[in-house]
VOBA-1610 file (N, C-alpha, C; in pm, whole numbers, padded with zeros to 5 digits, always signed):
BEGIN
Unk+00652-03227-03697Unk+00608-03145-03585Unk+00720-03133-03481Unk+00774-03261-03483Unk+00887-03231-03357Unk+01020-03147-03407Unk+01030-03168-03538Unk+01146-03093-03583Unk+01133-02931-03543Unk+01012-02877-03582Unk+00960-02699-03583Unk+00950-02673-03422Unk+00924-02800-03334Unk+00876-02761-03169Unk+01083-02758-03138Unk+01118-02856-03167Unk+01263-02841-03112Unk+01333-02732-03153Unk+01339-02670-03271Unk+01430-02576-03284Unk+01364-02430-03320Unk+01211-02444-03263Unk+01183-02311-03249Unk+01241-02231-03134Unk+01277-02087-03160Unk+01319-01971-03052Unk+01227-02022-02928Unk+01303-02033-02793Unk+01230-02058-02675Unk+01157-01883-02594Unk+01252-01835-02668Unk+01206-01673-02624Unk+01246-01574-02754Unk+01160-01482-02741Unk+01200-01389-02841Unk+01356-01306-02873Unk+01397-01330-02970Unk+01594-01324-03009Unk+01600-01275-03131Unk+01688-01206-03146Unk+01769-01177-03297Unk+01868-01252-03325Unk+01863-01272-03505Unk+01967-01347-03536Unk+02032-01342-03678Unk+02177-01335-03714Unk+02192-01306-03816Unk+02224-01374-03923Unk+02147-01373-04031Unk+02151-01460-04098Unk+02228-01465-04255Unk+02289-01519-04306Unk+02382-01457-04436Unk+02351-01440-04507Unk+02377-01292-04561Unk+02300-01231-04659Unk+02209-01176-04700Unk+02149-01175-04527Unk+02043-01097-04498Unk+02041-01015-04405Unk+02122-01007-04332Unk+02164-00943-04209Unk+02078-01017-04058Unk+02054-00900-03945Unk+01949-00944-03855Unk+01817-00975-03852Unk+01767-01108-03849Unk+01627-01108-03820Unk+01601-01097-03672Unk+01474-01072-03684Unk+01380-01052-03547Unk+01289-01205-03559Unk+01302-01261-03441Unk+01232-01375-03430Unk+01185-01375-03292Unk+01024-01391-03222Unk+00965-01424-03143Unk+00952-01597-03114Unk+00851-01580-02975Unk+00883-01670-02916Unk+00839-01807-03024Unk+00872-01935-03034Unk+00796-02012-03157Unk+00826-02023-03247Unk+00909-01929-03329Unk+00958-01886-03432Unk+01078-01953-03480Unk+01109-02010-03630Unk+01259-02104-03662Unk+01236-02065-03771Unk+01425-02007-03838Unk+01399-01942-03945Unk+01474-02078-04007Unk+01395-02124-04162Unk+01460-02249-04198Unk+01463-02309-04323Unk+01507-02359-04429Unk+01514-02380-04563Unk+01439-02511-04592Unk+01340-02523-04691Unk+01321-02663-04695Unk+01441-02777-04772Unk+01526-02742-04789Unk+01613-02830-04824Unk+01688-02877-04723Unk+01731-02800-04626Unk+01790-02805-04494Unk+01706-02896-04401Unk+01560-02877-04412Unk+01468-02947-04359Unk+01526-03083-04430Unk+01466-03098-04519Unk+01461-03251-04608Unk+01574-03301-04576Unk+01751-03255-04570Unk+01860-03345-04541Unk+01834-03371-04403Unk+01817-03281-04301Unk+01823-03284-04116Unk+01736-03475-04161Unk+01583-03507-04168Unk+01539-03556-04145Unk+01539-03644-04265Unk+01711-03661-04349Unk+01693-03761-04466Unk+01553-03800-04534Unk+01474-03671-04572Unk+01338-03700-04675Unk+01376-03659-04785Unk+01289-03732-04882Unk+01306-03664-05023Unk+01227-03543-05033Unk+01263-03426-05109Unk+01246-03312-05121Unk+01104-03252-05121Unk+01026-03330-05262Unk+00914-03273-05277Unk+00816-03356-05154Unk+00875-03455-05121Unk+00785-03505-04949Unk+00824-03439-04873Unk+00943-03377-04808Unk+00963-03276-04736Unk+00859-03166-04743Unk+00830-03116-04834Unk+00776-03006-04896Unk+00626-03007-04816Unk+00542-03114-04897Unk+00429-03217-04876Unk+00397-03157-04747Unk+00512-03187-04660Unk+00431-03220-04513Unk+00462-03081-04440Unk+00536-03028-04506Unk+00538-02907-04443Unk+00434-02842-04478Unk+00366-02798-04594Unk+00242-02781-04639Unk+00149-02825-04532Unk+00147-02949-04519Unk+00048-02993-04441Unk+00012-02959-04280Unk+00126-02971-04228Unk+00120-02872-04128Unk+00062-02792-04103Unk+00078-02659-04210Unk+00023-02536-04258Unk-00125-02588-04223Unk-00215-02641-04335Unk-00277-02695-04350Unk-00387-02711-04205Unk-00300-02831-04148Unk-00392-02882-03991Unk-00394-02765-03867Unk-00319-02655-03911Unk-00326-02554-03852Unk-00216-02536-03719Unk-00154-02607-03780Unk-00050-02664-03642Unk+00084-02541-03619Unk+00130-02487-03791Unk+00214-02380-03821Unk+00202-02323-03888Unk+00202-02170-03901Unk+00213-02099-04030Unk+00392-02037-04090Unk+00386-02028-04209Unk+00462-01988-04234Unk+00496-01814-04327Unk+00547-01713-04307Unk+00628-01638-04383Unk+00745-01669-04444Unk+00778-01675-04600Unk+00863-01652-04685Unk+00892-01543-04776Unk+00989-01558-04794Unk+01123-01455-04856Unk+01158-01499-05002Unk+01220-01468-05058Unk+01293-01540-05189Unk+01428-01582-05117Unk+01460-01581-04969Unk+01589-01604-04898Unk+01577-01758-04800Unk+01477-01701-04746Unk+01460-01799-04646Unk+01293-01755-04579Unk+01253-01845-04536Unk+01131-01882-04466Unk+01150-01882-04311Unk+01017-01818-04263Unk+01008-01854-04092Unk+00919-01939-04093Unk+00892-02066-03960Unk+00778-02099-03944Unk+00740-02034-03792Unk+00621-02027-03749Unk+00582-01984-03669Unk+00450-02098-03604Unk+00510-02127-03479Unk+00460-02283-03446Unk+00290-02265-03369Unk+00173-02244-03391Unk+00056-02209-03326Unk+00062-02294-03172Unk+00009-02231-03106Unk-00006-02243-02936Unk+00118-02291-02897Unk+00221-02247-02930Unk+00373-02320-02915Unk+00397-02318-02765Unk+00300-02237-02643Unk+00328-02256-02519Unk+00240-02434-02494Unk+00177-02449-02555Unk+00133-02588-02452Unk+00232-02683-02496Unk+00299-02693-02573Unk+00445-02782-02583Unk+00518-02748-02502Unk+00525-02640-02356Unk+00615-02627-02321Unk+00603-02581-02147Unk+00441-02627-02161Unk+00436-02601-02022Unk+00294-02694-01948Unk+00258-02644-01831Unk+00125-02748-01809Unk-00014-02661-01815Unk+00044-02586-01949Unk-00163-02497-01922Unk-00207-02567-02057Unk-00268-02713-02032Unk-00320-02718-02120Unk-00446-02765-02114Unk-00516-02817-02252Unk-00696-02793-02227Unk-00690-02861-02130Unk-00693-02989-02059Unk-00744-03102-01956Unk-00746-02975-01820Unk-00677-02887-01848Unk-00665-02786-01666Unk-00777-02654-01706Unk-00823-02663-01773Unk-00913-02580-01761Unk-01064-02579-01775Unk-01133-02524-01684Unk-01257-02494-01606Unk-01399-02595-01726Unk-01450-02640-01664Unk-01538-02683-01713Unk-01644-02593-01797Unk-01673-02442-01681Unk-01768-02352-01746Unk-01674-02239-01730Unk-01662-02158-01795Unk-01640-02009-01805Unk-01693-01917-01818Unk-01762-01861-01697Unk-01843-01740-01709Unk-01835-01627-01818Unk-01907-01568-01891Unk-01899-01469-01971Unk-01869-01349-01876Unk-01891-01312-01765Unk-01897-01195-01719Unk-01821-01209-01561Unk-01728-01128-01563Unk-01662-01098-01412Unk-01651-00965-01437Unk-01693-00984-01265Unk-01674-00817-01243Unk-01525-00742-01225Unk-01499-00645-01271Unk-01365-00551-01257Unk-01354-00484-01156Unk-01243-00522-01168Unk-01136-00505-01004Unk-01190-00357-00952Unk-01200-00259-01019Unk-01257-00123-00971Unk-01431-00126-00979Unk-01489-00226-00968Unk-01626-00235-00966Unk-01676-00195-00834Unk-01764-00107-00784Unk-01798-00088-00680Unk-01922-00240-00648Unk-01923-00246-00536Unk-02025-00408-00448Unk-02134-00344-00415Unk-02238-00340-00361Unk-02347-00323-00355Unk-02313-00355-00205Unk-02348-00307-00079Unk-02386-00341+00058Unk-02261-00358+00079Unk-02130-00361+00037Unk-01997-00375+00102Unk-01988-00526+00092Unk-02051-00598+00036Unk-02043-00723+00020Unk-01961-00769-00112Unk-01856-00860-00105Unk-01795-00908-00200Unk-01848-01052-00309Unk-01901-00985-00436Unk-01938-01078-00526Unk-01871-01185-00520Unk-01971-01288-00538Unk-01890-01424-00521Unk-01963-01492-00636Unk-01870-01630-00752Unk-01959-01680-00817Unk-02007-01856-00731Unk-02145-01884-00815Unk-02205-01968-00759Unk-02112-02089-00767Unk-02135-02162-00718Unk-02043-02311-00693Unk-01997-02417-00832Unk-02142-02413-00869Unk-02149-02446-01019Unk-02034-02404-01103Unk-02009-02249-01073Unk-01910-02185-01204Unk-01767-02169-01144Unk-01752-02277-01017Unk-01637-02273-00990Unk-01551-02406-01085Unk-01452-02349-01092Unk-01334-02450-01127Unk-01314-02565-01102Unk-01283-02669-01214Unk-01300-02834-01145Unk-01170-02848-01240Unk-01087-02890-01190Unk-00975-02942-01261Unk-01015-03066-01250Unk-01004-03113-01369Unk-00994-03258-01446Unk-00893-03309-01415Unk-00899-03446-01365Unk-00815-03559-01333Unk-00693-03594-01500Unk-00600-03554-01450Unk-00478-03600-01580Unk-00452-03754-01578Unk-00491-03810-01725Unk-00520-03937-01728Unk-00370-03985-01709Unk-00319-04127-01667Unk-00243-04135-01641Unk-00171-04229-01781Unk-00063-04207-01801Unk+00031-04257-01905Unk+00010-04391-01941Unk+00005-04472-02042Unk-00012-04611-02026Unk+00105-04660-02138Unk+00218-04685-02098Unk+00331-04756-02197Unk+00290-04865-02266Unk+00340-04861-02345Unk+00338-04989-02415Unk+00417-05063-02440Unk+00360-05252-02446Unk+00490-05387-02395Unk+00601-05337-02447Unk+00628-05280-02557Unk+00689-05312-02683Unk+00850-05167-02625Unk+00785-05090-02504Unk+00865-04976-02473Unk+00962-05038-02383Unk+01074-05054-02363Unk+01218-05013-02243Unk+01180-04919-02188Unk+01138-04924-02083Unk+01154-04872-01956Unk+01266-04788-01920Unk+01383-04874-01900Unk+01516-04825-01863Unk+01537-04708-01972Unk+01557-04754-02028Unk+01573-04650-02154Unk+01466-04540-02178Unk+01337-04557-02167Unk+01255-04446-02127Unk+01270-04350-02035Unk+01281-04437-01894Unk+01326-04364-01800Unk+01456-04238-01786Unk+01568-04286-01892Unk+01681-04210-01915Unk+01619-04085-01974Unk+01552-04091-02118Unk+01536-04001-02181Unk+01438-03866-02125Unk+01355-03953-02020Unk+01270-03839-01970Unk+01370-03762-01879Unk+01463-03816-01806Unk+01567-03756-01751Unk+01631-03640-01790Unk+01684-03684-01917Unk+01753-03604-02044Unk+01633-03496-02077Unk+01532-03540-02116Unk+01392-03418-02177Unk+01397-03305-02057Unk+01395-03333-01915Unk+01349-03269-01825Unk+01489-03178-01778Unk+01623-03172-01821Unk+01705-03127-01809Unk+01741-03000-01881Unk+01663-03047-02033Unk+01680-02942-02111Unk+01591-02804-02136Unk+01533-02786-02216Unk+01482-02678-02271Unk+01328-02661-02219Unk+01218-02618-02105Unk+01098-02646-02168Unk+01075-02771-02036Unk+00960-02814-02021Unk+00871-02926-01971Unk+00855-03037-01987Unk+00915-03164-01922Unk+00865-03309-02018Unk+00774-03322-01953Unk+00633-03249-01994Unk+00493-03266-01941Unk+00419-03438-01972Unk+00324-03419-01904Unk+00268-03565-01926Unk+00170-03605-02106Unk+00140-03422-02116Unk+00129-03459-02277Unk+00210-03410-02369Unk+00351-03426-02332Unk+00424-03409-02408Unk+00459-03552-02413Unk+00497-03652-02321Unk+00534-03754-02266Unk+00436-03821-02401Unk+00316-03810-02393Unk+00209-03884-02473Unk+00208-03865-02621Unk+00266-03763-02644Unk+00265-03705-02772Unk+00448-03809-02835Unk+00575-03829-02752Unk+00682-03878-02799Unk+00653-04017-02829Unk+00580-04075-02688Unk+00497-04210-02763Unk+00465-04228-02850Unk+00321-04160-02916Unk+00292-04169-03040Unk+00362-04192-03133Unk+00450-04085-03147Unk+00604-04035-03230Unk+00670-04184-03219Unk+00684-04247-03143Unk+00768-04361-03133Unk+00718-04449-03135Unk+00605-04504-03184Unk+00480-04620-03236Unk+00503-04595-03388Unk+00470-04485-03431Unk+00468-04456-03574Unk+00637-04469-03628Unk+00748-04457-03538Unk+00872-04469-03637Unk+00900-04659-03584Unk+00841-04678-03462Unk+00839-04861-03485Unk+00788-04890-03581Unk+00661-04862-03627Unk+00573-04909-03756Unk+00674-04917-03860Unk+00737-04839-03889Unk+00827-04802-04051Unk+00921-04862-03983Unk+00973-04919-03879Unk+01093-05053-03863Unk+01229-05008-03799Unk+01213-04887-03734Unk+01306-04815-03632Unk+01290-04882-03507Unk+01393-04938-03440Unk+01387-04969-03339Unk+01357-04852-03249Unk+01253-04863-03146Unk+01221-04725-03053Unk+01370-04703-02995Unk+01421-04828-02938Unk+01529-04759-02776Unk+01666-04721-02878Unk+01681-04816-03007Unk+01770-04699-03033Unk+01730-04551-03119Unk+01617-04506-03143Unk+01549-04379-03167Unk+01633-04297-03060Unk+01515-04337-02906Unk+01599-04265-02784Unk+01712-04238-02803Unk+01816-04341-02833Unk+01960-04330-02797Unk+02055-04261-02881Unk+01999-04244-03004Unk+02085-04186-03114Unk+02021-04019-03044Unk+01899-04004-03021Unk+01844-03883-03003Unk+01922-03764-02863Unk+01971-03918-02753Unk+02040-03817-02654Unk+02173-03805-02719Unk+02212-03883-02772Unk+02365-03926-02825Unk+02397-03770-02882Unk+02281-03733-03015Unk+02283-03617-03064Unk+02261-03478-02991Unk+02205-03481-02889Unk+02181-03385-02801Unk+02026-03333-02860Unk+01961-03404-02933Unk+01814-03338-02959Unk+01717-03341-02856Unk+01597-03306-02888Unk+01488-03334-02783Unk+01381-03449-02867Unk+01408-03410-03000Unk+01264-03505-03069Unk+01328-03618-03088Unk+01236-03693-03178Unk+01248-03790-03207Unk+01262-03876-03344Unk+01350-03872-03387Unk+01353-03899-03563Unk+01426-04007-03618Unk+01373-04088-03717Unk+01438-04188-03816Unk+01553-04237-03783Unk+01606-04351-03761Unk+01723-04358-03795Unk+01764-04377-03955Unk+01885-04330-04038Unk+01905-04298-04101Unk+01923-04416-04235Unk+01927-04539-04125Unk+01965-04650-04213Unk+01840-04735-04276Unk+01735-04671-04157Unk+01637-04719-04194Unk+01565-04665-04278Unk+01588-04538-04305Unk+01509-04429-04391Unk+01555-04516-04558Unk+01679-04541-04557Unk+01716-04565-04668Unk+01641-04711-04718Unk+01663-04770-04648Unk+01576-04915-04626Unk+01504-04907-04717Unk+01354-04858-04588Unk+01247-04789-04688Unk+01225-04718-04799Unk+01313-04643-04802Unk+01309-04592-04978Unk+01328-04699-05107Unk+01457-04812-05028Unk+01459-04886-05162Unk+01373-04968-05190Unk+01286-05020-05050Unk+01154-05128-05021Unk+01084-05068-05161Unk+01019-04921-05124Unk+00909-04878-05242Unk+00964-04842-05308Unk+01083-04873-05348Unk+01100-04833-05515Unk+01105-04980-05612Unk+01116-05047-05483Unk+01147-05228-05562Unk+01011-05235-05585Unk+00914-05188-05503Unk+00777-05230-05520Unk+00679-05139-05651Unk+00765-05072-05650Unk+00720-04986-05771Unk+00756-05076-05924Unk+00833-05159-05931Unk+00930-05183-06021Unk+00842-05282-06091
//
């Protein structure tokens, strides 16, 4: 997921690609090979494949292909990149408002009842975990908020996650961070030595 959010088009662009000439790509949009995928993020191929499927799947991206190359196209790709997301919006939503050229009855201006006014929900607040550097957190949100896009508070929640699940498989988190600004990315991915690790772990265990 973080791979398709980082190097999707931030705005709609053309681009030319070899051997195909110009594509047209909107906002969300990364035109991209799954083999290219599978080396970027050292996976094996047909697991590369797997999860890109899956994606598809949870409804997270769709994709168009070519016999050349593939787009993905990332669904609601603005709440990765800004603060309209569900927690800010209205408890009830009226079915019916009146239009701006609606004539009022008595010169009086429709108003809705109190009830169907707007309650913004309290944004829960972040809760780190022991196991996170701080210092080193602190840098990267620095770095996130410099670049491309929003380091919103559920975006913030969402790199966590991301960085629980590559501790689990035996990546140290702070150097995750550090290889990640080192590289100039925004996500968050494998280190490379460890990928290998793990591959030979389950293949010994296969044996």
């Amino acid at each position: 997921m973080d791979y398709f959010i980082d190097f999707a088009n931030w705005k709609e662009t053309t681009i030319f690609f070899p051997n195909c000439g110009i594509i047209k790509l909107q906002r969300g949009e990364h035109v991209f090979g799954y083999r290219k995928v599978s080396e970027f993020l050292n996976m094996d191929m047909s697991l590369c494949v797997r999860k890109i499927k899956l994606l598809q799947t949870i409804g997270f991206m769709t994709i168009k292909s070519t016999n050349r190359y593939s787009i993905a196209s990332v669904i609601n790709y603005d709440i990765y990149q800004n603060d309209n997301f569900p927690d800010d919006k209205p408890d009830y939503v009226p079915t019916y408002m009146p239009a701006r050229n609606e004539q009022q009855t008595d010169d009086k201006r429709m108003t809705l009842p109190k009830e169907y006014k707007k309650v913004k929900k309290e944004k829960k607040e972040i809760n780190y975990p022991d196991w996170l550097d701080l210092e080193i957190w602190k840098e990267y949100k620095t770095y996130r908020q410099n670049g491309k896009g929003k380091f919103t508070p559920y975006a913030q929640q969402l790199a966590l996650t991301k960085l629980e699940t590559l501790r689990d498989e035996g990546n140290d988190p702070s150097e995750v961070i550090r290889r990640t600004i080192e590289c100039g990315w925004s996500g968050l991915f494998p280190l490379k030595e460890n990928n290998q690790k793990s591959e030979a772990q389950k293949w010994l265990e296969q044996v």
